[in-house]
VOGU-3710 file (C-alpha; in Angstrom, 3 decimals, decimal comma):
1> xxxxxxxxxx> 66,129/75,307/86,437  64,516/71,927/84,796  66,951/68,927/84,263  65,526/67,547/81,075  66,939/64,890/79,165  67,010/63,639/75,975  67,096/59,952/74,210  67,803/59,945/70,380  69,990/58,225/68,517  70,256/60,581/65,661
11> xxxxxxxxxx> 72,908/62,979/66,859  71,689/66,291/64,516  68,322/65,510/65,817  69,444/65,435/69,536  71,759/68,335/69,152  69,213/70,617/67,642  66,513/69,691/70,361  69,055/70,618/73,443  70,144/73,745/71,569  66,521/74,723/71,176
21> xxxxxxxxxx> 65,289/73,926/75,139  68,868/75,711/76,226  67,724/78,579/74,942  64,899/78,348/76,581  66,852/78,120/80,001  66,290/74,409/80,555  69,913/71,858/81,995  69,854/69,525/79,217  71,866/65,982/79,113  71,796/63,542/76,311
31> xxxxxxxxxx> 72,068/59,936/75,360  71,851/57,734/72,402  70,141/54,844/74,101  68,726/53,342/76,773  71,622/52,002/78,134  73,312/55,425/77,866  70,327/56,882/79,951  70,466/54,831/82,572  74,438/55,868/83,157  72,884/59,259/83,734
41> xxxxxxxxxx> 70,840/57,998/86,219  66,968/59,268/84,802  65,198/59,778/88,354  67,315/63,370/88,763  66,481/64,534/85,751  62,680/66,645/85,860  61,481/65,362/82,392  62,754/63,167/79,989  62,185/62,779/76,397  62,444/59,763/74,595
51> xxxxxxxxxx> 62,619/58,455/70,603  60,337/55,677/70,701  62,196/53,607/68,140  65,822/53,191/69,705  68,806/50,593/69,100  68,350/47,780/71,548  65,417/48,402/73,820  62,483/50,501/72,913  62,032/54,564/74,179  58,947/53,449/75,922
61> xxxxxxxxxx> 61,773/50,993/78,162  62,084/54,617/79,810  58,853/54,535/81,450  60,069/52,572/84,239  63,566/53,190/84,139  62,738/56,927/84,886  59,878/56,570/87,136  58,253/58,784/89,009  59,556/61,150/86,230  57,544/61,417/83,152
71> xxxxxxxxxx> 58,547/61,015/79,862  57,694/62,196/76,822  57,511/60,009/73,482  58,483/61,222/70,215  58,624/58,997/67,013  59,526/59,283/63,272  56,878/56,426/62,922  53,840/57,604/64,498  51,013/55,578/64,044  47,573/55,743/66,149
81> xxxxxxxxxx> 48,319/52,604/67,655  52,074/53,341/68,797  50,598/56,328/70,159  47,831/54,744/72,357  50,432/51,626/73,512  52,786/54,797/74,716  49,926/56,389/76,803  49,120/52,700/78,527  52,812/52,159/79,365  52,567/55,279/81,436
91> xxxxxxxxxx> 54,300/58,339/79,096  52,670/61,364/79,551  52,886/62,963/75,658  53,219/61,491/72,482  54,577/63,739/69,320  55,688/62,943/65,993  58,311/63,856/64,169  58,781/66,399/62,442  57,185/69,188/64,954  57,062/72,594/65,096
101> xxxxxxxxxx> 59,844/73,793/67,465  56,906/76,376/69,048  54,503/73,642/69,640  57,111/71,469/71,116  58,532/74,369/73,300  54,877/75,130/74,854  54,310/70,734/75,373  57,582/70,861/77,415  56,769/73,792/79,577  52,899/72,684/80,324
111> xxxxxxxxxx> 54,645/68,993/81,295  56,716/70,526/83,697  54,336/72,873/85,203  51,679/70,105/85,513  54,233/67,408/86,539  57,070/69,415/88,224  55,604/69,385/91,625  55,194/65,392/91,456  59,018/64,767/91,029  60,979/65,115/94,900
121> xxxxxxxxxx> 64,030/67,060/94,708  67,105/65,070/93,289  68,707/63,330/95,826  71,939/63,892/96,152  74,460/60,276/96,298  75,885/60,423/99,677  79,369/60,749/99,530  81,852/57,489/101,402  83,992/58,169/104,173  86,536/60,594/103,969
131> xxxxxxxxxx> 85,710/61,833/100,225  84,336/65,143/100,730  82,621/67,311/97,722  78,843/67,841/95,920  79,735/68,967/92,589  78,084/67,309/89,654  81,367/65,034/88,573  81,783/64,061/91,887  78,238/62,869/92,353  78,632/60,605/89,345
141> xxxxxxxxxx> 81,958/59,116/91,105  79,628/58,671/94,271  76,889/56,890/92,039  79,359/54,571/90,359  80,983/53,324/93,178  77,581/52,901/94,722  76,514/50,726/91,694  80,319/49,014/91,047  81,194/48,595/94,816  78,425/44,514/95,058
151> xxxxxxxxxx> 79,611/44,070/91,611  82,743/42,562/92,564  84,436/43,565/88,748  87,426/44,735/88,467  87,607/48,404/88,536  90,302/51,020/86,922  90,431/54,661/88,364  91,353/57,518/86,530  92,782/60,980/87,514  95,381/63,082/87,713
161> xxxxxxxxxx> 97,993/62,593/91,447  96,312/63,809/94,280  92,571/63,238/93,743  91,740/60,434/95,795  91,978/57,505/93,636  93,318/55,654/97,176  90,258/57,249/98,820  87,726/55,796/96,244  89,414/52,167/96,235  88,846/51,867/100,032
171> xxxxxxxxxx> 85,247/53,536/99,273  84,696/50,298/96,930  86,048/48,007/99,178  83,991/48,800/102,140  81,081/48,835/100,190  81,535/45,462/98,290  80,857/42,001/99,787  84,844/41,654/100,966  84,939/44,692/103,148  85,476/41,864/105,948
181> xxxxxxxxxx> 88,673/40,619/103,787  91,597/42,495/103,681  92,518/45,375/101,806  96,072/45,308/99,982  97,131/48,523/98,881  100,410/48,718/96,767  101,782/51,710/94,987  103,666/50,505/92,140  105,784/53,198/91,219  107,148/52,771/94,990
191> xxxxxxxxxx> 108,509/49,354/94,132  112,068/48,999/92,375  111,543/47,357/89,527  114,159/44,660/90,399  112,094/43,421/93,583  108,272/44,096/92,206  107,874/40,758/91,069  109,189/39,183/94,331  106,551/41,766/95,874  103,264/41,372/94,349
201> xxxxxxxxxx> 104,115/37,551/93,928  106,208/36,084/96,557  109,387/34,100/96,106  110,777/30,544/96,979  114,266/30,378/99,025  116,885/30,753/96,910  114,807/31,686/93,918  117,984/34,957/93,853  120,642/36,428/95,577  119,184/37,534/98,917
211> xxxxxxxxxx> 116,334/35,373/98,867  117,275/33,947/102,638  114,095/32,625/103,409  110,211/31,993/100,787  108,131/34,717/101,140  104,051/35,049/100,357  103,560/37,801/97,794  100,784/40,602/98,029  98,679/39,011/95,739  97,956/35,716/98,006
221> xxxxxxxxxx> 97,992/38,124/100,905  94,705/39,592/99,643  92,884/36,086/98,857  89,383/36,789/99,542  89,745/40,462/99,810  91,068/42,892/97,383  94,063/44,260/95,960  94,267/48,091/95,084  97,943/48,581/92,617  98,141/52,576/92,318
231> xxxxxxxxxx> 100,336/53,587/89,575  99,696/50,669/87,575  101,410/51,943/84,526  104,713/51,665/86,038  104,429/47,884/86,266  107,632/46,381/84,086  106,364/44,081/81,010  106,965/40,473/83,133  105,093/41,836/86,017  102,016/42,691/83,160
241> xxxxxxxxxx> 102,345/39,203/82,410  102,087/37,547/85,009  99,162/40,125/86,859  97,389/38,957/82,870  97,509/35,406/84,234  95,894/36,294/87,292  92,946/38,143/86,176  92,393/35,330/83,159  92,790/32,346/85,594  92,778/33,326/89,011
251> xxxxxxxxxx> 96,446/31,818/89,268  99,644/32,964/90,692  103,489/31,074/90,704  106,028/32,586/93,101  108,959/32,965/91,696  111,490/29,890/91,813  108,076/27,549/92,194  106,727/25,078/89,745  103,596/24,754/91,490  100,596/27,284/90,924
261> xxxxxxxxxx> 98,102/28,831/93,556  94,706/29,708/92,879  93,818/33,084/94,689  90,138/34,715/94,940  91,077/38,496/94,736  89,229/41,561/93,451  91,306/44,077/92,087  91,468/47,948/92,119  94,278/49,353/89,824  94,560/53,181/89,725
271> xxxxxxxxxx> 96,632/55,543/86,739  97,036/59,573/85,993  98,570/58,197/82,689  96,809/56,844/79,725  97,082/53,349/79,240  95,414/53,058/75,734  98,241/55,205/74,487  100,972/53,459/76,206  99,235/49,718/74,965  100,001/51,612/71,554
281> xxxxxxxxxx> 103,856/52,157/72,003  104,438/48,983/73,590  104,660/50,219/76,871  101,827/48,557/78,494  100,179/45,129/77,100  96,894/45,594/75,558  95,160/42,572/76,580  96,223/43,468/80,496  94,410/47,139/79,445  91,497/45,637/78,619
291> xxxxxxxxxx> 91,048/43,300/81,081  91,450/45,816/83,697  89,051/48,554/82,094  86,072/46,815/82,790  84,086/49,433/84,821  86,090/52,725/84,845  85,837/55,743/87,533  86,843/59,003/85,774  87,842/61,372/88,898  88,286/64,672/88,467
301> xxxxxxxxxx> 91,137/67,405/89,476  90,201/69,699/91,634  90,537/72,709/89,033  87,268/71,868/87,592  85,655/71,323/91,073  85,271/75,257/91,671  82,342/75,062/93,876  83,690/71,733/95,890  86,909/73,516/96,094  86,543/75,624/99,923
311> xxxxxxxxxx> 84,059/72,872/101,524  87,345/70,704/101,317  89,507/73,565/102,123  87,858/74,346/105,568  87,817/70,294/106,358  91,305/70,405/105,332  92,350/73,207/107,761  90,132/72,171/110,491  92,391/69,023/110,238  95,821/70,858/110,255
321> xxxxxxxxxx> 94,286/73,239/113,326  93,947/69,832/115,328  97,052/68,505/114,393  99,140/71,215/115,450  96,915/72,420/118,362  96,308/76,082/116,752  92,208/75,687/116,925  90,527/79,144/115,773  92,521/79,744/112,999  90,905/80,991/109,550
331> xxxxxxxxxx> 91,500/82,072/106,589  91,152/85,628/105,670  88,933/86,334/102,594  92,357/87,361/100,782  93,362/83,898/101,132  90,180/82,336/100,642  90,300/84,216/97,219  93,394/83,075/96,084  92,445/79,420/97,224  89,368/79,454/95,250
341> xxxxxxxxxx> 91,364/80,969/92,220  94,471/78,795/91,800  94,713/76,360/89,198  95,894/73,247/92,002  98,171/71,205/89,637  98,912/68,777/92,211  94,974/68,579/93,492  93,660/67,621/96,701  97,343/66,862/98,063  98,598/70,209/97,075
351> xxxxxxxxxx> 96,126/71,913/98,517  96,345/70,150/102,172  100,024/70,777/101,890  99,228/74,691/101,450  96,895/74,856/104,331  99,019/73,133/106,493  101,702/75,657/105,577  99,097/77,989/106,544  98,620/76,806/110,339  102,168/76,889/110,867
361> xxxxxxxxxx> 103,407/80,108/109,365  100,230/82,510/110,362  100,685/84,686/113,140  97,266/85,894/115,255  93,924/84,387/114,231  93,951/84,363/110,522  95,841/82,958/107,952  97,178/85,021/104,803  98,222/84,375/101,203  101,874/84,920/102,260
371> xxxxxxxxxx> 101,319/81,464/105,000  99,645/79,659/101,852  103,237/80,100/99,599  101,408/79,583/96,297  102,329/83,117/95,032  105,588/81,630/94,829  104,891/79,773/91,308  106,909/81,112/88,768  105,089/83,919/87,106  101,707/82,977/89,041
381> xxxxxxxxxx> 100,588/80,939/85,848  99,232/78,464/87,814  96,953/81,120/89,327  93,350/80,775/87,930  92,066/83,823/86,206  88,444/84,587/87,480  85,747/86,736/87,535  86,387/86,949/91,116  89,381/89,070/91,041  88,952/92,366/92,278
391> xxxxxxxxxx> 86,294/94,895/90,164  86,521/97,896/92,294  88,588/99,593/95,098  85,874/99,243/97,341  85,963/95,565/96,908  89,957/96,249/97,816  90,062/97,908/100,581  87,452/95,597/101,815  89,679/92,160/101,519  92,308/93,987/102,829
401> xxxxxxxxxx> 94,463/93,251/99,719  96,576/94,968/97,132  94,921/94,980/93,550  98,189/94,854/91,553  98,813/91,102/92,211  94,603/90,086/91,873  94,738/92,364/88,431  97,444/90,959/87,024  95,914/87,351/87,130  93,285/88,946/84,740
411> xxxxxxxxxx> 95,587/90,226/82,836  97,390/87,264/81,900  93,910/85,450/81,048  93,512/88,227/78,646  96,878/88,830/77,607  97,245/84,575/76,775  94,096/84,152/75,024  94,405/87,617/72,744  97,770/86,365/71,982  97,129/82,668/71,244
421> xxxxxxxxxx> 93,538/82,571/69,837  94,630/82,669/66,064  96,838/80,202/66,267  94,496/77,868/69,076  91,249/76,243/68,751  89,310/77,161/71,826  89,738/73,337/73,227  93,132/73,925/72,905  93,024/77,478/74,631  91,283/75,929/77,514
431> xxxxxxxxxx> 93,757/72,967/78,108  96,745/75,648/77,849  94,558/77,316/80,738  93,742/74,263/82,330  90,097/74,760/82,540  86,609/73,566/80,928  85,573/74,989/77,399  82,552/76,118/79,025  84,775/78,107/81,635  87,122/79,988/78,697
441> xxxxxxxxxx> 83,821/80,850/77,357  82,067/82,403/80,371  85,513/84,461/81,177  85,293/85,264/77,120  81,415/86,812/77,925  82,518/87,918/81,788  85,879/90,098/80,379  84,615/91,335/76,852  87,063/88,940/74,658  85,807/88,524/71,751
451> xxxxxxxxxx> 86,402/85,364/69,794  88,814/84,994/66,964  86,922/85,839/63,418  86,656/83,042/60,535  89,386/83,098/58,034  86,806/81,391/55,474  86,454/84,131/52,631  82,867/85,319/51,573  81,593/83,888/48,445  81,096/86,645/46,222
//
């Protein structure tokens, strides 16, 4: 399948061009700008095609940026001699605007059968040490810390507990120019709130009860390297304070000092909540928000990493095997199943936790759903329904499992989304569910749900 994408910065005119080459059977991506594009990295994509007259820097800008991929020009403005300074700069078509969806259709496929064979297979980002996966959201983590890691900025990661936000913070430190410098790692919701101060900041003798002897805080323990705070939303409002102060001046005070101390430190901060909501109630300062949000990693849970989601199982239980000296176990396709199926609310963690249940509960050479103790979630609603539940008895008798539990995970997908859909959008169907929109709607197409009919009345 072609990877095409497309740069316009008039949305209906965007939209309508990736519905048309979708249904033509083309991956298409989009972006309003240049800048956009290059967050999508151009080289993967297998053609891209560009509005020459864009906010900030030209389409034609994407001649380079995209290299060796070609790129196709469209304008509202054409003109012979926009046309003819688009062919010098390298682009490999020029249309104007409006065209004929037909002709357009046909100039995309003879591009990419003249130019397909030019462009090398995407390269895939190699992934850091210890962070294990190849799905599409995870190669954009891989490719931001890749570009973020030199920039020595400060960074916020995003994503629910248990999906590696520690693992990408030591992934940007040993990647950035401190990875010689230490590496502070402090989870804040560990920290009573009484003593986090004294903690991250250090304290003079006598600055409180208990305070027997001055102590150096986190913060000047990392000078020169960088500080990862995990959980930063559970930092009380004086601790916001004075973390603002060090980001603005590169200053710290222990507490019961007058005297200040500049420190050179880099920091990671990490959050499953939301701090733009909690900046709204008060709960988290606003100005600290945006001073940490200057590049942001989105990570994702593991739910919506379906085809990551055995590679890190079998790591995972290789792992536990060593650990508890049981090498040769594996997991039967029964449990392989219901691995690949559940919904994982607590992520990557959860998961190791199950498999290491696994090792030590299975008897003989293979581990069952029974070692994994996941059916044990009330109701199984935190089972994921799937197309891969069991379609005939043949398929049955062939996992060696009963159909009663695999069929009823079906039913519920049915059963919840019958019952709900008049009263849910499908965005809201798919959060209940806790997958993608695009998932609800290939199990809609996969089980024969229709969707919910338009109350709007006919105008007669």
């Amino acid at each position: 399948m072609s990877r095409i994408l497309i740069v316009e910065d008039e949305s209906i005119i965007r939209s309508a061009l990736k519905q048309l080459l979708e249904r033509h059977g083309h991956d298409v991506s989009e972006a309003a700008s240049v800048v956009e594009a290059e967050t999508l990295d151009p080289q993967r994509f297998t053609l891209v095609i560009s509005e020459l007259h864009l906010p900030g820097e030209p389409g034609t800008t994407m001649i380079q940026r995209a290299a060796p991929v070609p790129v196709l020009i469209m304008t509202r403005h054409a003109s012979i001699r926009s046309a003819v300074d688009a062919m010098k700069q390298g682009a490999v078509e020029y249309i104007a605007k409006p065209f004929d969806h037909a002709e357009l259709v046909e100039t995309v496929e003879h591009l990419l059968a003249e130019h397909g064979n030019e462009k090398p297979a995407p390269v895939k980002e190699p992934a850091p040490p210890a962070m294990i996966g190849d799905c599409p959201a995870m190669q954009e983590v891989y490719s931001r810390i890749r570009k973020t890691a030199p920039a020595d900025v400060t960074v916020l990661i995003q994503g629910e507990s248990g999906t590696g936000k520690e693992l990408v913070a030591r992934a940007l430190h040993r990647q950035s120019r401190r990875e010689k410098a230490p590496l502070i790692c402090v989870n804040c919701a560990a920290i009573p709130e009484t003593l986090i101060e004294s903690e991250l900041f250090g304290h003079e003798k006598g600055a409180f009860t208990g305070a027997s002897a001055a102590r150096t805080g986190l913060v000047e323990a990392a000078d020169g390297g960088t500080l990862f705070l995990d959980e930063i939303g559970e930092l009380p409002p004086d601790a916001q304070a004075r973390l603002l102060r060090v980001l603005q001046e590169g200053e710290i005070r222990k507490i019961g000092s007058v005297e200040t101390r500049h420190v050179n430190v880099r920091l990671i901060a990490a959050t499953h909540r939301d701090l733009q909501a909690m900046s709204k109630t008060g709960e988290f300062r606003l100005d600290l928000y945006y001073r940490l949000n200057v590049m942001q990693i989105d990570l994702p849970p593991l739910r919506e990493r379906e085809n990551d989601i055995m590679t890190i199982a079998d790591v995972l239980l290789d792992s536990a095997c060593q650990r508890h000296s049981r090498q040769g176990l594996t997991l039967s396709r029964s449990a392989r199943r219901e691995i690949r199926d559940y919904l994982w609310p607590g992520n990557v963690r959860e998961l190791e936790n199950a498999l290491e249940r696994g090792v030590i509960l299975a008897e003989g050479h293979l581990i069952h759903p029974d070692d994994l103790g996941l059916r044990k979630a009330p109701s199984q609603i935190t089972a994921r329904p799937s197309a891969n539940v069991v379609a005939t008895h043949d398929d049955v008798a062939q996992a060696g499992d009963t159909s009663e539990e695999d069929l009823s995970l079906e039913d519920y997908f049915q059963h919840f989304v019958l019952e709900h859909q008049e009263q849910m959008s499908e965005t809201e169907l798919a959060h209940k569910l806790g997958i993608s929109r695009k998932c609800l709607w290939e199990r809609r197409q996969r089980l024969g749900i229709p969707r919910k009919r338009s109350n709007r009345s006919r105008p007669t």
